[in-house]
C-alpha positions as CSV (number, residue, x, y, z in Angstrom):
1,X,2.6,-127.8,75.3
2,X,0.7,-129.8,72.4
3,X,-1.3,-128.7,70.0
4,X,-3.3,-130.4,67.9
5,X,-5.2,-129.3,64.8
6,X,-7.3,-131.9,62.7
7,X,-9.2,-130.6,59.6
8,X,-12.3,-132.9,57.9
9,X,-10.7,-131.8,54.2
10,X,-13.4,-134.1,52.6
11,X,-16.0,-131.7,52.1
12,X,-13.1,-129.2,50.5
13,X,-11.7,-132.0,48.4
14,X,-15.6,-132.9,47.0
15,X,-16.0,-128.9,46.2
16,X,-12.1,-129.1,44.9
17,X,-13.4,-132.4,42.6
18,X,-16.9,-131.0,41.2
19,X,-14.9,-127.9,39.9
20,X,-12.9,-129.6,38.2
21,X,-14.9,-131.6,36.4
22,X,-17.0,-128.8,35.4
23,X,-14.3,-126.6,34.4
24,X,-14.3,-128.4,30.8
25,X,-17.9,-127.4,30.6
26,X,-17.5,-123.9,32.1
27,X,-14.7,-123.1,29.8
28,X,-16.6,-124.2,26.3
29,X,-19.6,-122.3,27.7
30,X,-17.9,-119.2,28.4
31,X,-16.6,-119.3,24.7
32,X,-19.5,-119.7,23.2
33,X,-21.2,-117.2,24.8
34,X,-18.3,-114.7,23.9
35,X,-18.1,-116.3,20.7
36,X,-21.8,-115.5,19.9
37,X,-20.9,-111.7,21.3
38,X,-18.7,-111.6,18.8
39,X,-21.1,-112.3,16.0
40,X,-23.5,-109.8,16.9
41,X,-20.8,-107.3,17.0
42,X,-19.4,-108.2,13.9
43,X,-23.1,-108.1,12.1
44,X,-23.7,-104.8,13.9
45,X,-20.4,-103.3,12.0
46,X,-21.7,-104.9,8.3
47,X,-24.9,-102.9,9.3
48,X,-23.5,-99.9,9.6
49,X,-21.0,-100.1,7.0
50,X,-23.5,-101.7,3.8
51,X,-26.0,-99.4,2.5
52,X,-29.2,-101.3,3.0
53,X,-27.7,-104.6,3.3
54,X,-30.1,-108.1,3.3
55,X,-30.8,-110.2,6.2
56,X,-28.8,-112.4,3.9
57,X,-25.6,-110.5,4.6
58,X,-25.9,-109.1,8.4
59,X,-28.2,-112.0,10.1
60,X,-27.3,-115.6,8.5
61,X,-23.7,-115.1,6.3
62,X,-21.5,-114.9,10.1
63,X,-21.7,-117.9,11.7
64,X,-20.3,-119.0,15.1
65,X,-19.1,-122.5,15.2
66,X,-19.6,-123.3,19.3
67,X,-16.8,-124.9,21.9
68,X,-17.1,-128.4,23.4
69,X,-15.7,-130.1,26.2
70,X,-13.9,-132.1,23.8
71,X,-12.4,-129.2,21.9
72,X,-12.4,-126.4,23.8
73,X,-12.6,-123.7,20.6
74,X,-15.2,-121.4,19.0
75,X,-14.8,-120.4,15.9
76,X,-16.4,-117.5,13.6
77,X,-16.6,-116.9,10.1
78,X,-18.5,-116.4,6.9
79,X,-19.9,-119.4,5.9
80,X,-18.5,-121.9,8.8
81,X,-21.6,-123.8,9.5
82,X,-23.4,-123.9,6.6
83,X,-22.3,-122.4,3.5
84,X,-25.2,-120.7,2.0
85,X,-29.0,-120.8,2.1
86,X,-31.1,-123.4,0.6
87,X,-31.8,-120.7,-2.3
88,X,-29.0,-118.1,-3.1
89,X,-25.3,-117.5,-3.1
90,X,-22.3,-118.8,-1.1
91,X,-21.8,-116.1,1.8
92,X,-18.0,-116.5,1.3
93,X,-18.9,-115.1,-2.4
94,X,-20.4,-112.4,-1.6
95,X,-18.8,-111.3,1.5
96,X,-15.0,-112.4,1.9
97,X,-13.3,-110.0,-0.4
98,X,-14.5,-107.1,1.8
99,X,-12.6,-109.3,4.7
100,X,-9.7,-110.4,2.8
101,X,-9.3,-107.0,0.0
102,X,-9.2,-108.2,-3.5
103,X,-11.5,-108.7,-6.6
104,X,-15.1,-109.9,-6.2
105,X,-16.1,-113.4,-7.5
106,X,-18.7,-112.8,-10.6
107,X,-22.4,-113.5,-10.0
108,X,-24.4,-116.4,-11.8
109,X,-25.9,-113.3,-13.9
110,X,-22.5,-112.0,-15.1
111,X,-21.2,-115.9,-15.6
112,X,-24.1,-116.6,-17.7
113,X,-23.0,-112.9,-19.3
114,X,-19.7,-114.5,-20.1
115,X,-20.6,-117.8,-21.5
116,X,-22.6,-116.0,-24.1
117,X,-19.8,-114.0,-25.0
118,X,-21.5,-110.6,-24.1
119,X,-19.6,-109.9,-21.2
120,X,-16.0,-109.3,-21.6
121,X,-12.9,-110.8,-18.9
122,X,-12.5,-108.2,-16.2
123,X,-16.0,-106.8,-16.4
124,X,-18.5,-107.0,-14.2
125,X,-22.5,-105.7,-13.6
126,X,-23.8,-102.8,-12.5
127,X,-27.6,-101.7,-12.4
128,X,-28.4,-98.7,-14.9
129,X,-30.7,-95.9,-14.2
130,X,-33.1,-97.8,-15.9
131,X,-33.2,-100.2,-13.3
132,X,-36.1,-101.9,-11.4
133,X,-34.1,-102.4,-7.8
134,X,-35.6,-104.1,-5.1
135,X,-36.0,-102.9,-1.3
136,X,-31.9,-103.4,-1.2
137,X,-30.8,-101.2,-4.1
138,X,-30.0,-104.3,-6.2
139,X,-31.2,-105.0,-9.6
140,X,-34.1,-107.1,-8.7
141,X,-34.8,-110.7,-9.2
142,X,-37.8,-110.6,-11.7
143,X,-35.5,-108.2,-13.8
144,X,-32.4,-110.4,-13.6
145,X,-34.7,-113.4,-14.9
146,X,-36.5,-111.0,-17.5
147,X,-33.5,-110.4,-19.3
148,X,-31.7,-113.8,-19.1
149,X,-35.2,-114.8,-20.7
150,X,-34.6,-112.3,-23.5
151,X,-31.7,-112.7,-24.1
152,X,-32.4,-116.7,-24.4
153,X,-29.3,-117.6,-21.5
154,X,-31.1,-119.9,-19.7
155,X,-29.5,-123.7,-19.7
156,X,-32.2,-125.8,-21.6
157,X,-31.6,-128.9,-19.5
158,X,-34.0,-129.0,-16.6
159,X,-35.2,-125.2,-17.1
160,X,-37.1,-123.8,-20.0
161,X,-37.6,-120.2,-19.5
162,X,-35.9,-118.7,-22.9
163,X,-38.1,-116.5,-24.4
164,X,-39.2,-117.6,-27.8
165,X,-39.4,-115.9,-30.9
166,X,-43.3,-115.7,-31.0
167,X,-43.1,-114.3,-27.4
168,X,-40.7,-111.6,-28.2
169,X,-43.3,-110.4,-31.0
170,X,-45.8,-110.3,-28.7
171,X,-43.8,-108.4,-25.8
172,X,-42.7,-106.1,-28.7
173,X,-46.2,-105.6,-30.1
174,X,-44.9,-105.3,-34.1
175,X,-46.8,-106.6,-37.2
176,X,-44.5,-105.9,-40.2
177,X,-46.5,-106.5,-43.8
178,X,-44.7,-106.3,-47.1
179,X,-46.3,-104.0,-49.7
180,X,-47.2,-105.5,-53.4
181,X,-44.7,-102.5,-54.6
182,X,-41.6,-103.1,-52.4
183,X,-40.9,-101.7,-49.0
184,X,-42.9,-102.7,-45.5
185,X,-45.0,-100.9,-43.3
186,X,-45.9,-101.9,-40.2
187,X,-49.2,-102.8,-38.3
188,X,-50.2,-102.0,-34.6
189,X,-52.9,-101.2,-31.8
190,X,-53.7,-97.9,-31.0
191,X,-55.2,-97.2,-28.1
192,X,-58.7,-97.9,-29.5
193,X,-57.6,-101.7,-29.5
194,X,-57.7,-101.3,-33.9
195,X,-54.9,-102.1,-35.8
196,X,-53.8,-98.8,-37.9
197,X,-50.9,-98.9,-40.8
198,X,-47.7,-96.6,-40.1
199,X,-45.1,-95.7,-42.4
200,X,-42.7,-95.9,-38.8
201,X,-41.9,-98.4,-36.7
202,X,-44.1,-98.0,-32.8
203,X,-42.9,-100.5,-30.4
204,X,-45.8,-100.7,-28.0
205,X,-44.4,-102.9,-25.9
206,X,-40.7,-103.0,-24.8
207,X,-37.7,-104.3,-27.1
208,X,-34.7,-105.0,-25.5
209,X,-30.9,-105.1,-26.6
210,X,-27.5,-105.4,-26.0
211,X,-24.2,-102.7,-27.1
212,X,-20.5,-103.8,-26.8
213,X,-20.0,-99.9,-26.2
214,X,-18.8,-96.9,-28.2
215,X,-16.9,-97.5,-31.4
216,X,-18.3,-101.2,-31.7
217,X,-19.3,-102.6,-35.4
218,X,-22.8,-104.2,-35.3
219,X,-24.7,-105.6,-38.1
220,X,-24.2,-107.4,-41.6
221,X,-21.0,-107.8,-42.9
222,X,-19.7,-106.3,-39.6
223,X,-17.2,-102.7,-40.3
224,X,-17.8,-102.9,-43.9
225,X,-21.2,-102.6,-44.4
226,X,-22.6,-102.5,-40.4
227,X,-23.2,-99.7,-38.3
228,X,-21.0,-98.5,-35.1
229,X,-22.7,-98.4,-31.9
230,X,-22.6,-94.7,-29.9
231,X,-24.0,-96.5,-26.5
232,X,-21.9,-97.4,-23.3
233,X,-21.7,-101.1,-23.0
234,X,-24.5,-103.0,-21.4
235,X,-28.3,-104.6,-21.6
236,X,-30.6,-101.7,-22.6
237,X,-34.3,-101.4,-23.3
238,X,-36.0,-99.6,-26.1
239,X,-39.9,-98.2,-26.9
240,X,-41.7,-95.9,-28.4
241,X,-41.6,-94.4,-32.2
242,X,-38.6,-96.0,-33.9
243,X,-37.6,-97.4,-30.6
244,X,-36.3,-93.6,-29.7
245,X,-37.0,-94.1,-25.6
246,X,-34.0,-95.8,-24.5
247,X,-33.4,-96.7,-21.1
248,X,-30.3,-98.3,-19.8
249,X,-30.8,-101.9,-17.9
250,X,-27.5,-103.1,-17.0
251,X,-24.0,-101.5,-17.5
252,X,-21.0,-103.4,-18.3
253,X,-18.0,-101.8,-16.3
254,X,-14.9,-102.7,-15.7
255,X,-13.7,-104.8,-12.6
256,X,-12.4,-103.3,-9.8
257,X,-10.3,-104.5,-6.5
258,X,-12.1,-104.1,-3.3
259,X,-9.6,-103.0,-0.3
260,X,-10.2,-104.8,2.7
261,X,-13.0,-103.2,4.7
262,X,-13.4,-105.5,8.0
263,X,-10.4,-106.9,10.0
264,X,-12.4,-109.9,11.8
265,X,-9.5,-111.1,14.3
266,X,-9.2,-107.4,15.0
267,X,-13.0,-107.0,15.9
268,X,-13.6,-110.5,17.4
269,X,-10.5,-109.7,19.9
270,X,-11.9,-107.0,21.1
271,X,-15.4,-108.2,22.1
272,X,-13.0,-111.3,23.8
273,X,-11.3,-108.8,25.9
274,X,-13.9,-106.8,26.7
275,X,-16.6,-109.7,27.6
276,X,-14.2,-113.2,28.4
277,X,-13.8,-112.3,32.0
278,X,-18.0,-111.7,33.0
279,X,-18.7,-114.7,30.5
280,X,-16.1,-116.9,32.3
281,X,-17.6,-115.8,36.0
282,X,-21.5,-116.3,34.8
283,X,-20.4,-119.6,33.2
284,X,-18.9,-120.7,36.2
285,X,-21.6,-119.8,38.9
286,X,-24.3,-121.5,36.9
287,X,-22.7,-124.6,36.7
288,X,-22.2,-124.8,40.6
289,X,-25.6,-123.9,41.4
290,X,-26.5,-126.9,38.7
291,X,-23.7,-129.2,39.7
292,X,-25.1,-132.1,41.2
């Protein structure tokens, strides 16, 4: 007896040859799209985590960087794709110690701190309970620029927004006049918009100063003939009679070394063993029903 069997394999060979050639694209797809999982995971854990964190920090700073058919890879990061926005800080600045542990890189605020000597090596800023904060709990833009104004920090090349010295009189609202006999006394508005003389000093406005902290020797002729100051250091802001309501801007603390908060390979793995197999199969059945 003879049997024979013949098989038309073309038809399986054609199915065998458009699989392959989009496995590349299946493959980078599936990545992506696991990839981009990933992200929203990791973004979702910075949300819970941060107490009122910015857009800045749990929409735009983790990036995913997608696969190709040439380089079957995604990657995802801080920073990866673009490093920071048009108008702001780096993300890795302001995010990758709490990924990596360690000490937090000092803000253009504190730098500009440092280069005018106010702000000592291993200190950094933190908002006082004076504070204007914005919807974030951070010390808000318009103050950050007020005091850098005040306190004249503000590179003159290409920006002039130092505060002048006829400026700070008229933020202050003091008119000092010398007596004939010696002495000063001092003119200001009252409410009644008339000037009235005051044997005491009434800042109407708001005067604005700096302490190097408890113990410190301020003034002429430094310990010898200065005063010592009996405020915590940072930027504070004075009004009223004498200047007596003191509020407290910005606090000069000492540094401190984050421990690390988020381990990214840890999270990203598990969103890629939880999600790579359905990713793979949806990849893979859209490109046969496209495949030509």
């Amino acid at each position: 007896m003879k049997i024979t069997v013949k098989a038309h394999l073309s038809p399986a060979l054609l199915q065998i040859r458009s699989v392959k050639r989009q496995l590349p694209f299946v493959a980078a797809r599936s990545l992506t799209m696991t990839g981009q999982a990933a992200r929203t995971a990791v973004n979702a854990e910075l949300g819970q985590q941060f107490d009122r964190p910015k857009p800045y920090v749990t929409k735009q700073a983790i990036q995913v960087l997608p696969a190709t058919k040439q380089s079957l890879s995604v990657r995802i990061g801080v920073g990866i794709q673009y490093d920071a926005p048009s108008k702001g800080t780096a993300y890795a600045k302001v995010l990758n110690h709490h990924f990596t542990g360690g000490a937090r890189p000092f803000t253009k605020f504190e730098g500009a701190l440092r280069r005018a000597g106010l702000l000592g090596i291993g200190e950094m800023v933190v908002p006082g309970a004076g504070a204007a904060l914005d919807a974030f709990g951070n010390l808000s833009q318009g103050s950050v620029v007020k005091i850098m104004s005040v306190l004249r920090l503000f590179a003159e090349q290409g920006f002039r927004a130092n505060e002048t010295d006829r400026g700070r009189a008229k933020r202050e609202n003091i008119r000092q006049r010398r007596r004939p006999g010696g002495g000063a006394d001092y003119m200001v508005k009252s409410q009644g918009g008339k000037k009235v003389r005051r044997n005491y000093v009434e800042i109407a406005g708001k005067a604005y100063f700096v302490s190097r902290g408890r113990g410190h020797w301020f003034g002429r002729g430094a310990w010898l003939h200065g005063r010592s100051q009996n405020l915590p250091a940072g930027i504070w802001e004075k009004s009223g009679i004498h200047g007596a309501e003191i509020k407290p801007l910005v606090m000069f603390v000492r540094a401190g070394t984050y421990r690390k908060r988020f381990d990214m390979p840890q999270m990203v793995g598990r969103v890629f063993a939880a999600d790579w197999n359905r990713n793979f199969n949806t990849a893979f059945r859209q490109a046969m029903q496209s495949a030509r």
